[in-house]
N, C-alpha and C positions, 0 to 999 in steps of 0.2 A: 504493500500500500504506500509505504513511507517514499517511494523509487517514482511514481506516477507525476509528473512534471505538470505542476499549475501554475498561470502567471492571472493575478489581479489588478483591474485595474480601471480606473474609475476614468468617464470623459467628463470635463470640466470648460464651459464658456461661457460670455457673454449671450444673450439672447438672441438668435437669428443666426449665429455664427455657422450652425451648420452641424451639429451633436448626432443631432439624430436621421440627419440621412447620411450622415459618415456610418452611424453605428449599421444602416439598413447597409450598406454598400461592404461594412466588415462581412455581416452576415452572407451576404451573396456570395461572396467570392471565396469563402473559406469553405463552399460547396455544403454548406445548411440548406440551401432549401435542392429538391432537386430538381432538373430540369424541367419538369412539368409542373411544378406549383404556380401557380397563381401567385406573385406575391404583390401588395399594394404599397405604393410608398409610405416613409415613416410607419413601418411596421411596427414600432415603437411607442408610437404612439396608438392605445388604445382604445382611450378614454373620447365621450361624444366632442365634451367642450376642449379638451386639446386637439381637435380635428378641427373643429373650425375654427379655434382662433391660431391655430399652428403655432402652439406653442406647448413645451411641456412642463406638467404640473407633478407629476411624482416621478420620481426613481425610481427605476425599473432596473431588472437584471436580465441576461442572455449571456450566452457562452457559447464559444467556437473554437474548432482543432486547427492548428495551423502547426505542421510538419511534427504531429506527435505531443503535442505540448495544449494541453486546457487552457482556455483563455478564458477565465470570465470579464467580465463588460457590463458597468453600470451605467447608462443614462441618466443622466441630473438634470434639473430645470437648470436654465440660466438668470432666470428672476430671482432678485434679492429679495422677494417675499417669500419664495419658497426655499428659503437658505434654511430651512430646520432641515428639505428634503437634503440639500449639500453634504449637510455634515452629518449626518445619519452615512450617508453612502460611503463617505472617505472613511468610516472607520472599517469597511471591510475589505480596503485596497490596498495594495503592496507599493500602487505608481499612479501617476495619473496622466491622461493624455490632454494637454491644454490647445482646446482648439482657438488660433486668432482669426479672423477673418485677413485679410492679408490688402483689404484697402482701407475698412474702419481703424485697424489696429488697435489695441488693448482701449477696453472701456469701462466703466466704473466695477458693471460686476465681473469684467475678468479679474477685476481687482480685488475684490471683493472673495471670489471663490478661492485664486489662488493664494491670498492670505493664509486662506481656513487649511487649502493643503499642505504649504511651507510651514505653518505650525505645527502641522502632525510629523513634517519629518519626511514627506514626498516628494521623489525626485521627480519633477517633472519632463514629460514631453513635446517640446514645440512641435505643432502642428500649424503651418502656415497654413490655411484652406482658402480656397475660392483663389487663385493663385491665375484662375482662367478668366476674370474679371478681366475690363480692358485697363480700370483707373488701378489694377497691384503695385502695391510695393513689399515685396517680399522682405528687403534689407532692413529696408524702414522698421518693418514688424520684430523683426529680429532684435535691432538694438534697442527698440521700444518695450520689448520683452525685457532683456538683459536689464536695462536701468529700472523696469518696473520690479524686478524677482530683488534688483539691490536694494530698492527705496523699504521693499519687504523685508527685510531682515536675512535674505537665504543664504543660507553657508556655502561656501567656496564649493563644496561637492552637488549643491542644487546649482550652485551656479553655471556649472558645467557640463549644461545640456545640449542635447542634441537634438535635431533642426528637421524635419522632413516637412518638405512642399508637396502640397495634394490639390486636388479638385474634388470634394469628395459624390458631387452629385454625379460629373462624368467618371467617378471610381477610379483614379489613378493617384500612386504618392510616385513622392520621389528623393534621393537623397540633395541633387543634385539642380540647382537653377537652371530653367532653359529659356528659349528666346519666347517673345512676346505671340501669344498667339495657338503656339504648338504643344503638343500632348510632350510633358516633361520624363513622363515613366509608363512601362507599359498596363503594370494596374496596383492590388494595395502592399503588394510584400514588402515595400521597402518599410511601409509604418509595421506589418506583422515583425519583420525582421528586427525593426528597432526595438521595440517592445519586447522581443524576447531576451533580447540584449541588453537592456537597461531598464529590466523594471524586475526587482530581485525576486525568485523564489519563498514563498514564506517560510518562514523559520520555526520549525516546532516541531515536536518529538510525538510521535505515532503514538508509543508507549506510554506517553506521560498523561496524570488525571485530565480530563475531558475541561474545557475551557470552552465555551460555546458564547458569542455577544450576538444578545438578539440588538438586530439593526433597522429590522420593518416590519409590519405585519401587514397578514394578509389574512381575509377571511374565506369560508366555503360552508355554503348550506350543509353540504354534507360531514364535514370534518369537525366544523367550527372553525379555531382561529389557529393560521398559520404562523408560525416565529421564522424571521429570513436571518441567517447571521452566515459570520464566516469563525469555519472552526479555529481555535485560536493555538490550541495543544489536545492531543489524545486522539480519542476515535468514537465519533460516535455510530449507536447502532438502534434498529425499530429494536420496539422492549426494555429497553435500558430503564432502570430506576436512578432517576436523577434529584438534583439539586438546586430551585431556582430562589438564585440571590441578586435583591436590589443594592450590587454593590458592596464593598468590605464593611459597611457598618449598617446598611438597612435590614428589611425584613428578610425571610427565609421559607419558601414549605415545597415539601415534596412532588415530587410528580413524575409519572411514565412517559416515555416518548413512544408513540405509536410509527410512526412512518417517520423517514428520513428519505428524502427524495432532491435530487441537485437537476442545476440547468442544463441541457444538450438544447441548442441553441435556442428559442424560443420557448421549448415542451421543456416540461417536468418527468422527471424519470424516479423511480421510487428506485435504491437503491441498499443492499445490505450492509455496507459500512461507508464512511467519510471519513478519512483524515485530516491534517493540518493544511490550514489553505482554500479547505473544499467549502464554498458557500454552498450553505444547502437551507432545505425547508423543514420544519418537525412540525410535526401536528401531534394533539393527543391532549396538551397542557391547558387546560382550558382557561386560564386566567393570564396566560403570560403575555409581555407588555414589552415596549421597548425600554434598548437600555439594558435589562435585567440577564445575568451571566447566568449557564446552563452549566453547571460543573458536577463532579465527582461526588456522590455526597459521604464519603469516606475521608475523604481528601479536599476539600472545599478551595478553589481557588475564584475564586470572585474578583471582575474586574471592574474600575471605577465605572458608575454610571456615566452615560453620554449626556457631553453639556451641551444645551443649543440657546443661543442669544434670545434674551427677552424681546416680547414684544414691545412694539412704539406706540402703536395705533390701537383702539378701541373705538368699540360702538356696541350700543345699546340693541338687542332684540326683544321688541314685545309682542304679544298678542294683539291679532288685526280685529283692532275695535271701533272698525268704521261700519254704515251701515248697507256697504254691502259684504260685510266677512259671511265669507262660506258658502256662496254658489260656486265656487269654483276650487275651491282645495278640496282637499280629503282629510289634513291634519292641521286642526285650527288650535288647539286647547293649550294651555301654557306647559301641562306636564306631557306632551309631546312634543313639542319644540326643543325642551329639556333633555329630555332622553335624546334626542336626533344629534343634540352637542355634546353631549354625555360618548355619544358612539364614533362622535367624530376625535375626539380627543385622543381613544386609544390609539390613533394610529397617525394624527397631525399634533407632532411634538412640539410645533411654534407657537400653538395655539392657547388660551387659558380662557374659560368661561367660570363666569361666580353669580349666584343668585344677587340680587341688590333690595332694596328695603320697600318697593312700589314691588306689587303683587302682579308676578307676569312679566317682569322686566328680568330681563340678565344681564350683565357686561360679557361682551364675549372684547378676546384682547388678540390681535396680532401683528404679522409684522408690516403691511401695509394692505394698503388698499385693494391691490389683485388679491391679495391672499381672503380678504373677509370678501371680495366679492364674488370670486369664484366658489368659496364655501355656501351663498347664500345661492346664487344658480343653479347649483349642486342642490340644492334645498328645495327650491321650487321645482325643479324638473321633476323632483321626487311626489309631490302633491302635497307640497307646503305651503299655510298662506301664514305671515307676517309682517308687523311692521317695524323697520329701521329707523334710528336716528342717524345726524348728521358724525362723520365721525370725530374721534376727538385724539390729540396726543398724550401719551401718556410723560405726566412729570416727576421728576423725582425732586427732593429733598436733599440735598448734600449741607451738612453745617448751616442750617437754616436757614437755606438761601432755593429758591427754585430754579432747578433745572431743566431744562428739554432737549428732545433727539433734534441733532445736526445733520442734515441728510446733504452726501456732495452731488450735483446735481452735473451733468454732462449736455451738452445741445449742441447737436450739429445742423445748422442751417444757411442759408445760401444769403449773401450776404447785404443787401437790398434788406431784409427784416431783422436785422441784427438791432437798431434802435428799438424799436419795438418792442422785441423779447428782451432787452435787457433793461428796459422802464418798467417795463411789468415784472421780473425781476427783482427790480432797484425797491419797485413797491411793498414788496415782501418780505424784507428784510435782509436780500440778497446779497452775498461780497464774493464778486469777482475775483478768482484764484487764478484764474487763466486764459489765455486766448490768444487759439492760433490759426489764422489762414489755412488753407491746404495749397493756394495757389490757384485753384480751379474752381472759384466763385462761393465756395462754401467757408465757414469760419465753425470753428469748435469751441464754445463757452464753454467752461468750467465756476463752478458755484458754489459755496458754502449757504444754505437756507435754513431755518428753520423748519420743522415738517410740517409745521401749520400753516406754513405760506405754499408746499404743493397741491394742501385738498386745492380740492377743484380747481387745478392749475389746466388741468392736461387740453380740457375741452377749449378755453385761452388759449393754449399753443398752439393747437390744431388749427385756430381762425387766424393766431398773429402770422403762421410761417404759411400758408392758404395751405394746411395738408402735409408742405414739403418737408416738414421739421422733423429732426428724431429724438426723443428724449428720454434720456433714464438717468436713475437715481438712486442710492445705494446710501444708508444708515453711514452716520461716520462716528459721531460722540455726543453725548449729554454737554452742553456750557451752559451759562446761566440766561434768564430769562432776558428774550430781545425786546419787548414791548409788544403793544397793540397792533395788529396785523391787520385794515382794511377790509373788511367782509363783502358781499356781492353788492353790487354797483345798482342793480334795479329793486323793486318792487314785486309781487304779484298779482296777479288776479284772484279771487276767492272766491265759488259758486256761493248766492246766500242760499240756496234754496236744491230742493232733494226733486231728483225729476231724470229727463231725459235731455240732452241738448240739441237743439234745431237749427237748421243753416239761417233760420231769420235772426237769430241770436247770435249768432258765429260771426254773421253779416256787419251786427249792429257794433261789436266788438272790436270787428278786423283792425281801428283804428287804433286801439287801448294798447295794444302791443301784440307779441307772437303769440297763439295758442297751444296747447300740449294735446287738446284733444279735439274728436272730429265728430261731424252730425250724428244723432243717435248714439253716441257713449252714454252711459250713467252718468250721472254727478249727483253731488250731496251736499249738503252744505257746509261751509268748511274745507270742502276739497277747493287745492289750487291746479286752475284751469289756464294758465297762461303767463308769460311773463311782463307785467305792465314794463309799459316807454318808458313811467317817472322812477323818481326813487322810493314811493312810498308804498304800501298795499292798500288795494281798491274792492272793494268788495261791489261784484256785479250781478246783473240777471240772467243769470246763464239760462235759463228753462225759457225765456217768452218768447209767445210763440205770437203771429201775427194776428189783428181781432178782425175775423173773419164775417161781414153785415150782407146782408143781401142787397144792398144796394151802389150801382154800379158806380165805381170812381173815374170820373176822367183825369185822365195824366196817366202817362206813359209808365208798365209798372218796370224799373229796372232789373235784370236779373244780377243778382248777388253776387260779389265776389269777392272768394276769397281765399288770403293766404295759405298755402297748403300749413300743418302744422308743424310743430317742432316731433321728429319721432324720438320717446323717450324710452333710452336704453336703461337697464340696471345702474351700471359705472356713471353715467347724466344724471340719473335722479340723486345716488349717493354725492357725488360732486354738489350740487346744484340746490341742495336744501340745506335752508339756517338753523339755529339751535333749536328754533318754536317748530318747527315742520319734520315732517317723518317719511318717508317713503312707503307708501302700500305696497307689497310684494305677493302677488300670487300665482299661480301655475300659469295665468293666462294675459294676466295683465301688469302693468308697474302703474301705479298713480303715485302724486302727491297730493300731503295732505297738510295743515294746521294741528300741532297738536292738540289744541283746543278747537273744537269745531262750531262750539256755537260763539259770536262776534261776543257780547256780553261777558261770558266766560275768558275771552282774548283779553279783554280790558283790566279786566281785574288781575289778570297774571301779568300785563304789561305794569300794572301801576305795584303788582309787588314786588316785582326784580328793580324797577325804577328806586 
């Protein structure tokens, strides 16, 4: 067992760089699927909402043979909200492969991920990709790398990595630079090659007590709940009576392992032993969690639990207490909601939810704003209905003084909107770190903000750069408190009255500002139906409808017209509502609302926070 040659190894990048169709193009060519499979891009991505927003949200594993030698291969997001998924994954890696894109060059979360892997101690792999772009700079990326691994802290031995150019959508690496234009290598061996070469064998003794770190779970109607880790020392086998400890000084209780099954490239294979190295699957233990070490119980070697960065961001979930809750969910009641966050905890490590003192409310807390939104679409697809607040940052307290999260913010845009994006910016608190041309019309901002000046930044950016802009942003430190941040610039409209809305209404409106919603919607009263021009809130008549007399009008009757409405996604409504307003969220629709819904009630919560 001990003689069987595995190499681990985790992919690591910025978002869009290119992870996971590298990872489909490993799989391919290392002869995983065979010639008659069907296979569909981003094989990797399995899940509905990573398909269509092309991006991925959890870690994934698969393994592949390349000349006698086990590969396994973790998938990571590149989102800094999903950095619980990050560092969960590195702890069952031996190396990591750092993919740059090779015209963006290092950007805040390659910063960010390869942090997390030079502190564990991994040598990394330059992975130049997209190499076949017309704007590459292969050299660029190179020293841009080298100075970012130094500004990191990496010792003279990470320092001293090695380089391979790839394509990885046309599936070719290479060791070597070629000219502009032309296929540099004939397909992936030169990355397999490297990778065997420079990413060590794990270290541990076949014989020695069992050392197991659960690193993910995964669940199955039929099994229950699955523990993913990678063996650390010993052997583990189905049947074995084990040991599961949270750590050298937490809890302890016993438990069987029923199956032990590992990757062959996609498929699960049930298998009679694993040794040191071998990520594998156990089922059987019906409470285990992540984090918590599988050992000997003779012999107990227990390893430190896995730490993953606090969250920044919170927002409140309550029970949908408008008055259309529940034509259209399935799970409306507060101790459903509860349980569904209760379920998602075990297995999203960034996350923390706590009951609060209002009957029906929780704070759920994480690391930004994808991360709680894609949890809450996760939620409704499922036949959840809910109401959100606006979200909030979390402060700390150091020596009596308040502190809040520093996030360093990245924007690449074309250079025509560079005033703009950087007055809105300057408005938020923003200090300019950096800014550099590229030569070719576009300029790269760099920013120290506050994270209360990006809510509802993004939708702003979208309109200052028309579309063209790219933005990410990445936690950097707690400093103490910046001041008063500027809140939304308009107004709303507020339906006062519970009904259906009519285009004689819509009509009469068009001029008050944009709408959110369109002829025949619901409304209630309370609900906000549009964004007023001024800056104050207007409370309108959304429901009236034309007074229809039998007797005949001369004058021309005009036909109506009007502005199509604003479409409101999830991520707009959470952006786009104040501390008083909530977003409705259900399987079929998103509204906003007042948290107070009758005007009267508004007044009197205006004149007690006043």
């Amino acid at each position: 067992m001990s003689n069987k040659q595995i190499r681990n190894i985790a992919i690591i990048a910025h978002v869009d760089h290119g992870k996971t169709t590298m990872v489909d193009q490993l799989l391919r060519q290392s002869g995983t699927f065979a010639e008659h499979e069907k296979v569909v891009d981003t094989v990797m991505d399995n899940n509905a909402i990573e398909r269509e927003r092309g991006i991925t949200i959890l870690a994934k594993n698969c393994a592949v043979s390349w000349k006698g030698t086990h590969i396994n291969i973790v998938d990571t997001p590149g989102h800094a909200d999903f950095g619980g998924e990050v560092e969960r994954a590195l702890s069952m890696v031996d190396g990591v492969v750092l993919l740059i894109d090779a015209q963006e060059g290092p950007m805040p979360q390659t910063r960010f991920v390869t942090k997390k892997a030079l502190a564990l101690g991994l040598r990394p792999i330059l992975v130049v990709n997209k190499v076949d772009k017309p704007g590459a700079r292969p050299q660029y990326v190179v020293d841009a790398a080298f100075d970012l691994f130094d500004k990191l802290g990496a010792t003279d031995e990470q320092l001293d990595f090695p380089v391979v150019y790839a394509s990885g959508i046309n599936g070719w690496s290479s060791m070597e630079e070629g000219g502009q234009g032309e296929q540099w290598g004939p397909d992936m061996s030169a990355l397999f090659d490297t990778i065997l070469a420079h990413v060590p064998p794990h270290e541990g003794e076949a014989d020695a007590p069992l050392q197991l770190q659960i690193s993910a779970i995964d669940f199955s109607t039929f099994v229950g709940r699955i523990g993913v880790g990678r063996v650390n020392a010993g052997t583990v086998k189905p049947g074995m009576d084990v040991l599961v400890m949270e750590g050298p000084d937490g809890a302890s209780y016993k438990g069987r392992i029923n199956q032990v099954l590992t990757f062959q490239g996609l498929e699960r294979v049930q298998v009679t032993q694993a040794g040191p190295g071998d990520i594998v699957l156990i089922n059987g233990i019906a409470d285990i969690s992540i984090g918590v070490t599988v050992t000997d119980p003779l012999q107990p070697a227990p390893l430190p639990m896995l730490k993953v960065d606090e969250p920044t961001l919170t927002m409140n979930f309550c029970v949908n207490t408008s008055p259309l809750a529940g034509r259209e969910g399935k799970y409306v009641t507060s101790r459903q909601i509860w349980d569904r966050l209760q379920k998602e905890l075990q297995h999203n490590v960034a996350l923390r939810v706590r009951e609060t003192d209002e009957e029906g409310v929780f704070e759920v807390m994480g690391r930004g704003e994808l991360h709680l939104t894609i949890l809450l679409e996760n939620m409704r697809r499922e036949g959840y209905e809910m109401a959100v607040s606006k979200p909030r940052v979390v402060f700390r307290d150091v020596g009596g003084e308040r502190h809040e999260p520093i996030e360093l913010v990245t924007a690449d845009i074309e250079e025509q909107h560079q005033g703009g994006v950087m007055q809105a910016l300057g408005e938020r608190r923003g200090d300019l770190v950096n800014m550099e041309p590229d030569g070719r019309g576009r300029v790269r901002l760099e920013y120290r903000i506050p994270a209360r000046g990006l809510i509802g930044f993004s939708n702003e950016f979208l309109n200052l750069t028309r579309g063209s802009g790219l933005i990410s942003n990445i936690f950097d430190s707690y400093e103490p408190y910046k001041g008063e941040i500027a809140g939304r610039k308009n107004g709303v409209l507020i339906s006062m009255d519970d009904g259906e809305i009519f285009n004689y209404a819509l009509g009469k409106l068009d001029d008050r500002g944009r709408m959110f919603v369109r002829a025949n919607d619901p409304v209630y009263e309370g609900m906000i139906v549009g964004i007023h021009s001024r800056d104050n809130d207007l409370v309108v008549n959304a429901t009236r409808t034309k007074q229809l007399t039998n007797f005949r009008v001369s004058g021309k009757e005009d036909a109506i017209k009007i502005t199509p409405p604003i479409t409101l996604t999830l991520e707009y409504g959470v952006e786009f509502v104040e501390d008083d307003e909530l977003v409705e969220i259900t399987p079929k629709s998103i509204r906003l609302r007042k948290r107070f819904l009758k005007e009267h009630e508004r007044k009197r919560a205006g004149r007690d926070t006043a």
